[in-house]
Backbone as CSV, one residue per row, in Angstrom:
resi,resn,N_x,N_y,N_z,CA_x,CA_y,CA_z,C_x,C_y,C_z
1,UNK,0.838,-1.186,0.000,0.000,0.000,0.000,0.883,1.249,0.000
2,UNK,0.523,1.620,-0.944,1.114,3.333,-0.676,0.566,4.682,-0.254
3,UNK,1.108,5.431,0.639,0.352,6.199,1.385,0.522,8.092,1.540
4,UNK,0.007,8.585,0.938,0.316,10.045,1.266,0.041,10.598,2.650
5,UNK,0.914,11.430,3.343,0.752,11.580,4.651,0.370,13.217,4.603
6,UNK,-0.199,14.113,5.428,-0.145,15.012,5.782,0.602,15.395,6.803
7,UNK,1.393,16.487,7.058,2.247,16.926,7.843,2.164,18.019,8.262
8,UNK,1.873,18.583,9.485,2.453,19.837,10.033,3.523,19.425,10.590
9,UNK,4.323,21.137,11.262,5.474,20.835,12.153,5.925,22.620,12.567
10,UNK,6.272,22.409,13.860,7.272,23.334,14.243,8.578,23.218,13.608
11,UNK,9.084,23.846,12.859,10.503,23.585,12.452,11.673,24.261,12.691
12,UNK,10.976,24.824,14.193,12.362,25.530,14.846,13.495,24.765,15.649
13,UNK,13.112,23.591,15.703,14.672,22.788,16.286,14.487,21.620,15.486
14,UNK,14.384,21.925,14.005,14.994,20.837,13.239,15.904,21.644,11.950
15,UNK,16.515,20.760,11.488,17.524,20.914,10.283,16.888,20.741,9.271
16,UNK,15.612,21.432,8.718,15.109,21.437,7.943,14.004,20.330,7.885
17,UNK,13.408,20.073,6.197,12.682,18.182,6.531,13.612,17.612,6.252
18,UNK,14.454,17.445,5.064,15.374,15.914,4.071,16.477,15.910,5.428
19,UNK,16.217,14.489,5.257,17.174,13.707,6.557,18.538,14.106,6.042
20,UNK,19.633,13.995,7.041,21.177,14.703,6.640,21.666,14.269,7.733
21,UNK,22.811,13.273,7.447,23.822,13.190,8.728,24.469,13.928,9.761
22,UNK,23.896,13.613,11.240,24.378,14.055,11.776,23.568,15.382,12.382
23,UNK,22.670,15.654,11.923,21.155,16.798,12.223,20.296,15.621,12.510
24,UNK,19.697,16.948,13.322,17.519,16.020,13.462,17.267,16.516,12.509
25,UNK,16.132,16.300,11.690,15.236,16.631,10.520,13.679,16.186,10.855
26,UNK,12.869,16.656,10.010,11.954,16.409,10.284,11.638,15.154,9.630
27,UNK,11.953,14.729,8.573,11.678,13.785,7.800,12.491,12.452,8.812
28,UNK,13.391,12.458,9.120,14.473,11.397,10.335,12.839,11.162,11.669
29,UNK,12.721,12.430,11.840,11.573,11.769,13.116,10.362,11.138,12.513
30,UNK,10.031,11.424,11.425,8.668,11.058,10.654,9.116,9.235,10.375
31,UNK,10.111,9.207,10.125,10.651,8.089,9.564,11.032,7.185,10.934
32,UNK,10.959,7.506,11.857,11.398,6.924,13.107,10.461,6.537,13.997
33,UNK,9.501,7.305,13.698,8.206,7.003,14.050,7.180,6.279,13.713
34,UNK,7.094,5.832,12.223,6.218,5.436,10.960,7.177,3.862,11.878
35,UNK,8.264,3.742,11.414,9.141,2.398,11.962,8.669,1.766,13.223
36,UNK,8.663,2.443,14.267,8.343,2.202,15.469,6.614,1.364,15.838
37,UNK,5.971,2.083,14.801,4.697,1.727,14.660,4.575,0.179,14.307
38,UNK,5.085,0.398,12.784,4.465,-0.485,12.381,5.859,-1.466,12.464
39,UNK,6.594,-1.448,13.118,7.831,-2.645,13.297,8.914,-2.926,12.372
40,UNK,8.981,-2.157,11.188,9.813,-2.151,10.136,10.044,-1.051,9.661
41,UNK,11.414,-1.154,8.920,11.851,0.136,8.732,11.237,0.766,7.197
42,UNK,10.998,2.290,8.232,10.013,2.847,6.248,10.817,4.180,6.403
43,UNK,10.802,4.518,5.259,11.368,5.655,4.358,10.452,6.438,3.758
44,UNK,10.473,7.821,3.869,9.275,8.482,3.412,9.737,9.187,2.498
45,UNK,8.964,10.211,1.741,9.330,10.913,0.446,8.690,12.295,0.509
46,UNK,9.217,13.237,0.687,8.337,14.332,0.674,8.234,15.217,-0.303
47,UNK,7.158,15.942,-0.579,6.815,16.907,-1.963,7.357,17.985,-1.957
48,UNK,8.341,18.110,-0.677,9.022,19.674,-1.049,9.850,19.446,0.310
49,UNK,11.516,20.504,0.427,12.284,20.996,0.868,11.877,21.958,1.418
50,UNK,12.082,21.801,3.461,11.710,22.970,3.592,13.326,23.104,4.563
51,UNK,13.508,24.594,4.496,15.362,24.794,5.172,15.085,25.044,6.959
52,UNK,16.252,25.356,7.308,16.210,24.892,8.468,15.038,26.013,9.302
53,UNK,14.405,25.852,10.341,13.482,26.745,10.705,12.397,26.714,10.231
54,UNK,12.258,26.787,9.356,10.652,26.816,8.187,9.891,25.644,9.033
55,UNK,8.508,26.136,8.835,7.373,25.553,9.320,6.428,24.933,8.321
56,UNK,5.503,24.358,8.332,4.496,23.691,7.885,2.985,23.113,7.945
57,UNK,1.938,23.216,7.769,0.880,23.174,7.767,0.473,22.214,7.239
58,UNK,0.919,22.180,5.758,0.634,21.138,4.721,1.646,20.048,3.931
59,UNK,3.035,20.014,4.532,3.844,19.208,4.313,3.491,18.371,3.572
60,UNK,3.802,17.583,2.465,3.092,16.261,1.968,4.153,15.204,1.948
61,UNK,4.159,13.710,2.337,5.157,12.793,2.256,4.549,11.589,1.797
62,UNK,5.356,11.016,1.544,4.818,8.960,0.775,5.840,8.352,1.147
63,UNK,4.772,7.202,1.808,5.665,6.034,2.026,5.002,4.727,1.414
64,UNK,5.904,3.411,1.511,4.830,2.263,1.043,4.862,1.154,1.794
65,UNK,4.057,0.436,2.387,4.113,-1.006,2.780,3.439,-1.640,2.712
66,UNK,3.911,-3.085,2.438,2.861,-3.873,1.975,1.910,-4.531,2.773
67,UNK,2.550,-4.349,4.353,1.984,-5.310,5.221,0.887,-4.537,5.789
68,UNK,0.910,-3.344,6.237,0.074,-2.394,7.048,-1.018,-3.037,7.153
69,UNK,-1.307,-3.021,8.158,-3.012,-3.474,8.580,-3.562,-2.352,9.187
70,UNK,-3.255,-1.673,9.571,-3.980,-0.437,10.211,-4.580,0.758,9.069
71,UNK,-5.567,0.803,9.276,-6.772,1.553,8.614,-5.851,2.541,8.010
72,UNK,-6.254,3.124,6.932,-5.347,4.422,6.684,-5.867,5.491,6.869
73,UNK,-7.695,5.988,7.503,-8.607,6.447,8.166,-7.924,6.236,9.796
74,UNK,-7.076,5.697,10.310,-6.679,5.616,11.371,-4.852,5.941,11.763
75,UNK,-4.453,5.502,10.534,-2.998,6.378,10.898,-2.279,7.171,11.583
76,UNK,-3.064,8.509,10.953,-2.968,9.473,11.727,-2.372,9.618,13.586
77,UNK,-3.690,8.620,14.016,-3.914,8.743,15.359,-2.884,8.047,15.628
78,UNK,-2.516,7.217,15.230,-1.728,5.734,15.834,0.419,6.375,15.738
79,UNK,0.393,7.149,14.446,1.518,7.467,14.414,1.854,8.787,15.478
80,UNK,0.735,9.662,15.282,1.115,10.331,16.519,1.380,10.300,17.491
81,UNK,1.145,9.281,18.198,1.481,8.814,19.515,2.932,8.606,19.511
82,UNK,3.759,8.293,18.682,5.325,7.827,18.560,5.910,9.278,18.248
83,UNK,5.130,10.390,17.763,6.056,11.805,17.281,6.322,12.470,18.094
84,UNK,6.857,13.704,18.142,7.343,14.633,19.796,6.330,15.441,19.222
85,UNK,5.999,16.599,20.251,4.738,17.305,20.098,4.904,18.623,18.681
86,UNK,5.863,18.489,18.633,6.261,19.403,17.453,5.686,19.426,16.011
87,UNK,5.635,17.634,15.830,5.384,17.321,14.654,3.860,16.426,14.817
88,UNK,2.905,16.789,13.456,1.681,15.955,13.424,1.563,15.507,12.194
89,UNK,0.897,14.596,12.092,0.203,13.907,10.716,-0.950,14.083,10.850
90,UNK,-1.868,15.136,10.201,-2.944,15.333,9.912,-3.735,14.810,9.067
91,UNK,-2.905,13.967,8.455,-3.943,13.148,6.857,-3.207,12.417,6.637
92,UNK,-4.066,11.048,6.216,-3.256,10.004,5.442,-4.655,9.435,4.707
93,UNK,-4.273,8.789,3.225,-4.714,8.527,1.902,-3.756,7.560,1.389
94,UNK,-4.730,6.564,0.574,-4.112,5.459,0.012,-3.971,6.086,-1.629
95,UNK,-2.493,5.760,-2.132,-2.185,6.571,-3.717,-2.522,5.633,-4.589
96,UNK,-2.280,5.380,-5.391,-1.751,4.516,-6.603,-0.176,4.698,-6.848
97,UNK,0.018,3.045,-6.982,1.600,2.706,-6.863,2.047,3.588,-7.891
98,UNK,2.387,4.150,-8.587,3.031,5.232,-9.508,3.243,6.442,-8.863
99,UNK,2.264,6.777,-7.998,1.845,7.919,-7.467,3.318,8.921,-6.567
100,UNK,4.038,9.719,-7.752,5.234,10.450,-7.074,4.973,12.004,-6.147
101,UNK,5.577,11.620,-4.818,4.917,13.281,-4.513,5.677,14.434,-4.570
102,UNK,6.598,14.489,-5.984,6.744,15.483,-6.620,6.308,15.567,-7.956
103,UNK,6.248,14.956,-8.846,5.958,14.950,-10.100,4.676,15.361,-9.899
104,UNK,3.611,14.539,-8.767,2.223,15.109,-8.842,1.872,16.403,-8.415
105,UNK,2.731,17.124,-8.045,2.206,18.479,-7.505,1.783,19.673,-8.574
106,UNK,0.952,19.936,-7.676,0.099,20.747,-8.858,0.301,22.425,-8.876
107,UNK,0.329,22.820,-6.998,0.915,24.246,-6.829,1.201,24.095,-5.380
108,UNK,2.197,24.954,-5.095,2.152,25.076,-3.371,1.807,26.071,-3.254
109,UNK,1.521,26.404,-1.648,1.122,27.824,-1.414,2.205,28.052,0.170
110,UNK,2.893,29.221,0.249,3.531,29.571,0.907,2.766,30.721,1.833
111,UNK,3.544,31.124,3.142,2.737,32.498,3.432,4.061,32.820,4.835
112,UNK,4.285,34.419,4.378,5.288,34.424,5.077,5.035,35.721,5.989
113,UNK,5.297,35.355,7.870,4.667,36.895,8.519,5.402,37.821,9.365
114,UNK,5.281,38.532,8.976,5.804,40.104,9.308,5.639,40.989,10.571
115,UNK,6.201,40.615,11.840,5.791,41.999,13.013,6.023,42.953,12.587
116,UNK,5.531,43.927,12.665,6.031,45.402,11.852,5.488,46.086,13.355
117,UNK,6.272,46.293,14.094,5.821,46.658,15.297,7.690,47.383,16.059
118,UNK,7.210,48.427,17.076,8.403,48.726,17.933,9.027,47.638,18.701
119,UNK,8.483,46.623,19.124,9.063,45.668,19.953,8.728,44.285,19.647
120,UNK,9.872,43.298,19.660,9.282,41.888,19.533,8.675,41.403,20.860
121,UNK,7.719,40.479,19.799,6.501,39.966,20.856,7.006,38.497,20.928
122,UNK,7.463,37.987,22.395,8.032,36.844,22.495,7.667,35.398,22.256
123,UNK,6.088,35.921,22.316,4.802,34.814,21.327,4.880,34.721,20.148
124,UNK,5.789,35.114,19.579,5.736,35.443,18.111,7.164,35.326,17.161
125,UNK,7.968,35.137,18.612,9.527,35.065,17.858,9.637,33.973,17.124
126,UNK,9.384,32.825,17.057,9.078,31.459,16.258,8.885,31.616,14.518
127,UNK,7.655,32.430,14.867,7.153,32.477,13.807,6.779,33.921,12.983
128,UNK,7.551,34.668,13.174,7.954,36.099,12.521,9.006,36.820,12.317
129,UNK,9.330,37.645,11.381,10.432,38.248,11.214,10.162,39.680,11.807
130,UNK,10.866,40.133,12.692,10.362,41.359,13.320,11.082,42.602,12.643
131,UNK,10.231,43.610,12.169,10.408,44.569,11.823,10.433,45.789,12.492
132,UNK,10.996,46.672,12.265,10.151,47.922,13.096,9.969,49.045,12.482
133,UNK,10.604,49.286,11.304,10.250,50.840,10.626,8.883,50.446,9.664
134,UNK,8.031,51.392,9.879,6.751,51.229,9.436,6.876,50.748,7.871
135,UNK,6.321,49.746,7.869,5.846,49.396,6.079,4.872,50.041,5.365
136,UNK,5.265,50.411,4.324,3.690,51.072,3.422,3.393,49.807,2.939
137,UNK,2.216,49.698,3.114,1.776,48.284,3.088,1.318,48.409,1.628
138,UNK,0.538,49.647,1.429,-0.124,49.878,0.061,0.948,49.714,-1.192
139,UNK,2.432,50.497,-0.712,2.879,50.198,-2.009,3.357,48.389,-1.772
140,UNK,3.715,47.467,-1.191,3.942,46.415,-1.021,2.380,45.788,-2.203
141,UNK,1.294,46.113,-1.414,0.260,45.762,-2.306,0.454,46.021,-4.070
142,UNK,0.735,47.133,-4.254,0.923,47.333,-5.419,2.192,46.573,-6.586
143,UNK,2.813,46.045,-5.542,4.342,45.519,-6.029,3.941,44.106,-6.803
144,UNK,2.958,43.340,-5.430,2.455,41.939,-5.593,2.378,41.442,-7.247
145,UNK,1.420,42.139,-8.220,1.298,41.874,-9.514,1.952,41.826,-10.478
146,UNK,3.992,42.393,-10.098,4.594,42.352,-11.070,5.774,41.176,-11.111
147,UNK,5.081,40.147,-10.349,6.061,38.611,-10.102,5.207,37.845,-10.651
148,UNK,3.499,37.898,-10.479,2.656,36.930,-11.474,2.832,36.590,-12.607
149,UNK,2.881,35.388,-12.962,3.264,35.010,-14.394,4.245,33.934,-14.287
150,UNK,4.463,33.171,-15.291,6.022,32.788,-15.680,7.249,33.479,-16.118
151,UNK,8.367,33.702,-14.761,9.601,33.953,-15.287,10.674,33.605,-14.844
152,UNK,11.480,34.086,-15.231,12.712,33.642,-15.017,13.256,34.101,-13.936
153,UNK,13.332,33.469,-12.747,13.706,34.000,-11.141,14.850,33.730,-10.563
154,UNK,15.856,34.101,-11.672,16.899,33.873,-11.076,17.461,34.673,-10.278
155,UNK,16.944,36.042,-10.444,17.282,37.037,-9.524,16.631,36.870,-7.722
156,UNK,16.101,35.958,-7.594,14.953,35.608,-6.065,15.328,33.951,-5.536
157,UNK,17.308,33.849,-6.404,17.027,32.202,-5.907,18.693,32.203,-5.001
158,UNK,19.065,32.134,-4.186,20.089,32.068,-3.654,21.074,30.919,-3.992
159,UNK,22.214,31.434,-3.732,23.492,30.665,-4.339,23.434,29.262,-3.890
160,UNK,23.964,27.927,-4.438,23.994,27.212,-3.950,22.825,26.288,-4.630
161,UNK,21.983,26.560,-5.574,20.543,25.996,-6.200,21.284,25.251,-6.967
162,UNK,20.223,23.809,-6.871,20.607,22.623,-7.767,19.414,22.357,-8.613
163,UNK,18.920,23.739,-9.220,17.686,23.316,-9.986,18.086,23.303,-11.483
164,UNK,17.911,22.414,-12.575,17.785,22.404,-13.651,17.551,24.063,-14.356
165,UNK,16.117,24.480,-13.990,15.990,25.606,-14.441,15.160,26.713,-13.342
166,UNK,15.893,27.547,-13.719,15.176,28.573,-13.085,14.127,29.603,-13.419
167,UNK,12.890,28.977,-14.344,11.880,29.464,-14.501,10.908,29.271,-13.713
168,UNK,9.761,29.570,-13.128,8.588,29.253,-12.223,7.590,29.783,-12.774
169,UNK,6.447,29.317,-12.828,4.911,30.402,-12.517,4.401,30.548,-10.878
170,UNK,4.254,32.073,-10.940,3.693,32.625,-9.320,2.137,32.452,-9.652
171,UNK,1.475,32.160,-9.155,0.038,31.939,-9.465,-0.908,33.500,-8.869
172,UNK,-0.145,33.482,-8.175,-1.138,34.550,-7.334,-0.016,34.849,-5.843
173,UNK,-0.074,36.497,-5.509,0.821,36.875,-4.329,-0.042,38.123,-4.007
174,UNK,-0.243,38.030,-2.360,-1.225,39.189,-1.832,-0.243,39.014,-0.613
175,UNK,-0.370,40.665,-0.350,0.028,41.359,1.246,-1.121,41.554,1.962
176,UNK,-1.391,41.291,3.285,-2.604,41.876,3.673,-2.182,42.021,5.394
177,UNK,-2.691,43.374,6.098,-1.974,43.412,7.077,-3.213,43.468,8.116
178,UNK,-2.689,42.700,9.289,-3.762,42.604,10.562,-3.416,43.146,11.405
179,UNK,-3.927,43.936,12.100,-2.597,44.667,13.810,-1.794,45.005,12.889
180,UNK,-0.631,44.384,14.037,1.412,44.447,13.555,1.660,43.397,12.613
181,UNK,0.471,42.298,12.199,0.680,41.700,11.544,0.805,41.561,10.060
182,UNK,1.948,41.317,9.463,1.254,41.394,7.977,1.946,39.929,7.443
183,UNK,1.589,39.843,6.471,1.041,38.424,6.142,1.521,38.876,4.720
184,UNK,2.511,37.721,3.700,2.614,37.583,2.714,2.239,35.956,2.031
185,UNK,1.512,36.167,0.907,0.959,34.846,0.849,1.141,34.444,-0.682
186,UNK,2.031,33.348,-1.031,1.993,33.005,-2.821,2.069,31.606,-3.088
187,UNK,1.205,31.695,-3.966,1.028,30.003,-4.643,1.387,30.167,-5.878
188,UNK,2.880,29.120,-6.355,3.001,28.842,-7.576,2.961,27.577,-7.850
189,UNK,3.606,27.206,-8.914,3.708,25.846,-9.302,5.117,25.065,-8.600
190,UNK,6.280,25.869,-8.181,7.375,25.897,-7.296,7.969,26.784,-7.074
191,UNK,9.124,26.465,-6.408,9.982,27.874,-5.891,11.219,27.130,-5.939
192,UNK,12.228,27.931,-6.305,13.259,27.959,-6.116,14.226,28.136,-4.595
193,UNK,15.411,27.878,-4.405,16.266,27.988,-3.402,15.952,29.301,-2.838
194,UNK,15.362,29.083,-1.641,15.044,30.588,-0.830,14.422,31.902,-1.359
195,UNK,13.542,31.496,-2.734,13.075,32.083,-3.373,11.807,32.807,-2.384
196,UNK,10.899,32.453,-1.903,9.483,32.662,-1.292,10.072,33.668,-0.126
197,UNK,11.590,33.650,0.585,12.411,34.522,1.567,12.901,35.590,0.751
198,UNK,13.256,35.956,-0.503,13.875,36.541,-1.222,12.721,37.775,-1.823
199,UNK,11.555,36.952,-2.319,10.390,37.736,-2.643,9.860,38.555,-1.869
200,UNK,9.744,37.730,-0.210,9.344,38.494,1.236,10.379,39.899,1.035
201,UNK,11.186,39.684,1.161,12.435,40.450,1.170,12.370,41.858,0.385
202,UNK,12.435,41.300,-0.717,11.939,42.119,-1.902,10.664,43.579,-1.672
203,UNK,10.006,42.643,-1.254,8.394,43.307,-1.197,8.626,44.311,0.541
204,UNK,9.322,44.145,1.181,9.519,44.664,2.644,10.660,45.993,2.201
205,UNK,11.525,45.615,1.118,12.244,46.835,0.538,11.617,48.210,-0.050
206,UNK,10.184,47.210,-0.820,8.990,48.299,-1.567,8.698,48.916,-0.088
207,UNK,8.445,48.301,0.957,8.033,48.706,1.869,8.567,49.978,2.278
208,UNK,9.874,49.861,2.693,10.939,50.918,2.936,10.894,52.030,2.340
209,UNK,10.445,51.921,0.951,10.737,53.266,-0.190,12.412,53.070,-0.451
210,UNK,13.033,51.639,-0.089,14.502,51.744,-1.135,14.362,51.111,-2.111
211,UNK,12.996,50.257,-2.736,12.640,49.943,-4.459,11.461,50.357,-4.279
212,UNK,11.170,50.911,-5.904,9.845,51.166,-6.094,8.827,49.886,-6.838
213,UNK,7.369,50.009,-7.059,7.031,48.948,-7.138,7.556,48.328,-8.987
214,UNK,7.913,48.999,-9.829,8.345,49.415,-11.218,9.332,49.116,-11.234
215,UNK,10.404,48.796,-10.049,11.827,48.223,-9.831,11.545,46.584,-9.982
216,UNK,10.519,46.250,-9.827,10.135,44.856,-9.562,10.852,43.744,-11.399
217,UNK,9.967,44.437,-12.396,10.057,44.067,-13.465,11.210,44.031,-13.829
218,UNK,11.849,45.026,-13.870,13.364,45.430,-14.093,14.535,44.353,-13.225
219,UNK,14.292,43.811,-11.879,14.878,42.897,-11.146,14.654,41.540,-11.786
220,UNK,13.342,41.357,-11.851,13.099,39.523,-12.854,13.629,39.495,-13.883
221,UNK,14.221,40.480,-15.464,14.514,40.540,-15.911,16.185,40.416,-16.138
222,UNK,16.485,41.393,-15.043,18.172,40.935,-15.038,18.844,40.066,-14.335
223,UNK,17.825,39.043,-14.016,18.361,38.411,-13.197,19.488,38.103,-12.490
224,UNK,19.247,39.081,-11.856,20.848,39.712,-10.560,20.597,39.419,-9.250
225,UNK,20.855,38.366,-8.283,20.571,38.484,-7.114,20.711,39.518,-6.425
226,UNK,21.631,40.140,-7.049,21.852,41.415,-6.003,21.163,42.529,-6.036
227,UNK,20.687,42.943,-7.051,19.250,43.522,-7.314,18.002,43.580,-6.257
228,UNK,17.632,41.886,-5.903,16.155,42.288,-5.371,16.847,42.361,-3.990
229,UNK,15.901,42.254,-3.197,16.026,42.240,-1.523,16.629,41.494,-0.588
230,UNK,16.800,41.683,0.517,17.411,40.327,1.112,16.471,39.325,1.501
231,UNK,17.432,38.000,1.958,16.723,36.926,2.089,16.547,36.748,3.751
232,UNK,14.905,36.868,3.582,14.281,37.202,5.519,14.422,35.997,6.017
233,UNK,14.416,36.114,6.992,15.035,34.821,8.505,13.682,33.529,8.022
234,UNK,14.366,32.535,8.376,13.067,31.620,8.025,12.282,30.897,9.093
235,UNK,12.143,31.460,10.327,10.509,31.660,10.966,9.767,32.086,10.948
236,UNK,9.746,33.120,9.471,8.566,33.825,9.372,8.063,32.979,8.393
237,UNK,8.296,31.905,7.692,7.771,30.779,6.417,7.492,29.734,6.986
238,UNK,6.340,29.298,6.378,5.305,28.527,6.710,5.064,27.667,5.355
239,UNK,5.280,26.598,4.933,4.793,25.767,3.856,3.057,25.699,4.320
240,UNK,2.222,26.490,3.481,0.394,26.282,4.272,-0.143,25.062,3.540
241,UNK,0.513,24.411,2.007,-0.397,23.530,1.936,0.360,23.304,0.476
242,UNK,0.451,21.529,-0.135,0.357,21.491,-1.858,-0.381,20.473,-2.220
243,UNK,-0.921,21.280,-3.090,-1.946,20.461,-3.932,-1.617,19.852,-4.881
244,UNK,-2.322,18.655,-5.010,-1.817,17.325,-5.722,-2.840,17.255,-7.037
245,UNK,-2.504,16.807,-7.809,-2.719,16.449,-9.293,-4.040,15.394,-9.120
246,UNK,-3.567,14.541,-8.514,-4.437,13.515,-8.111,-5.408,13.678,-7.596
247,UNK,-5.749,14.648,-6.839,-7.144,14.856,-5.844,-7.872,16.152,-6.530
C-alpha cells in the first residue's frame, strides 16, 4: 500500500525536513516514528524541501508497505502517539503505486509573517520576522502583480541551487496586514532555493521606499541576485499547503 501523509510541524529545532547526517530533521523523526509503529523500517518521500526553521501546515510525504493493517482512516492517530509534540500527521490517503509526490504536484502555497511593530513579541519570535520601521503596506500591495506570471527568477534564488531551471509560474501573491501583523501569501507551481524569503524580502524593501514597485520588473529581468532584496530569517515561512494532481 502506498500512502500520502499530511504533515504539520514546528521547524524551529529541526535541520530542515530531508534527513542529513548528523542533524535532526523532520523527515528522520517522521521516519522513526512510521518504523516504530508499524515494526519495520520505512522511508518516506516528501513533496518539497523545507530549510532549516521553516514551518508547515501542509507538508506532503509517501511512504509504502505492503503489510500495514492499520486503517489508513486511522494512521494518523496511531503514528502520533510515537512523534514529539512538534510534529503531526494530519492526513493520510491510500495513492496509486506510480503515485510520485513530486511529479504530482500541482501548486504550493507559501505564506510568510511580518511583526512590523516597535518591539518583539516573544509569542511570536518562532514564527515572525520582526520589523520595526513602518511598512507602506499599500505600495507592497501594489508591487504583488509584477512577479505573477512565468519567469525567469533567477534574480529571487540564492546561491547554492541545484535546480535544472530557473523558470517558475507565481500563481497569485497578496500582502494583507492585521494589527502588527502582515502576512505575505503566494502560490506557484514551485519555488526555487530561498526564493518565497527573497520575494518576502523584496516586497519589505517596496516597503521601505529603497525599491519602487516598477523596480520589480526590471529585477526579474536581469536576473541579478543582487538587485532584489534580502533573504528574511526563516521563521517567518510557513509551507500552508500542496496540492496534488491527483485529488
Amino acid at each position: 500500500m502506498r500512502v500520502l501523509l499530511t504533515v504539520a510541524y514546528d521547524g524551529s529545532g529541526y535541520y530542515g525536513w530531508q534527513r542529513q547526517k548528523g542533524f535532526v530533521t523532520v523527515q528522520q523523526r517522521l521516519e522513526e516514528a512510521l518504523s516504530a509503529l508499524l515494526k519495520r523500517e520505512i522511508t518516506v518521500r516528501g513533496s518539497s524541501r523545507t530549510d532549516t526553521g521553516v514551518h508547515a501546515l501542509g507538508q506532503r510525504a509517501v511512504f509504502t508497505d505492503e503489510h500495514m493493517t492499520i486503517p489508513v482512516e486511522k494512521l494518523p492517530y496511531a503514528v502520533n502517539s510515537f512523534l514529539p509534540q512538534d510534529i503531526t500527521v494530519t492526513g493520510a490517503v491510500a495513492v496509486s503505486d506510480g503515485f510520485h509526490p513530486q511529479y504530482s504536484v500541482a501548486d504550493k502555497t507559501y505564506e510568510y509573517k511580518i511583526l512590523n511593530a516597535d518591539f518583539r513579541n516573544p509569542l511570536l519570535n518562532r514564527y515572525t520576522e520582526h520589523i520595526r520601521p513602518r511598512l507602506d503596506i499599500d505600495a507592497m500591495k501594489r508591487a504583488c502583480p509584477y512577479f505573477i506570471g512565468e519567469h525567469d527568477f533567477k534574480a529571487f534564488c540564492a546561491s547554492g541551487a541545484s535546480s535544472k531551471t530557473t523558470v517558475r509560474t507565481v500563481y497569485s501573491l497578496e500582502t494583507e496586514k492585521n494589527g502588527d501583523i502582515i502576512t505575505i501569501r503566494i502560490n506557484g507551481n514551485g519555488f526555487l532555493y530561498n526564493m518565497v524569503r527573497i520575494v518576502a524580502g523584496t516586497l519589505v524593501y517596496v516597503g521601505l521606499g529603497k525599491l519602487s514597485c516598477e523596480d520589480i520588473g526590471d529585477i526579474i529581468l536581469s536576473r541579478d541576485r543582487t538587485r532584489a532584496g534580502k533573504t528574511l530569517s526563516p521563521n517567518g515561512l510557513t509551507l500552508i499547503g500542496i496540492r496534488m494532481k491527483e485529488f
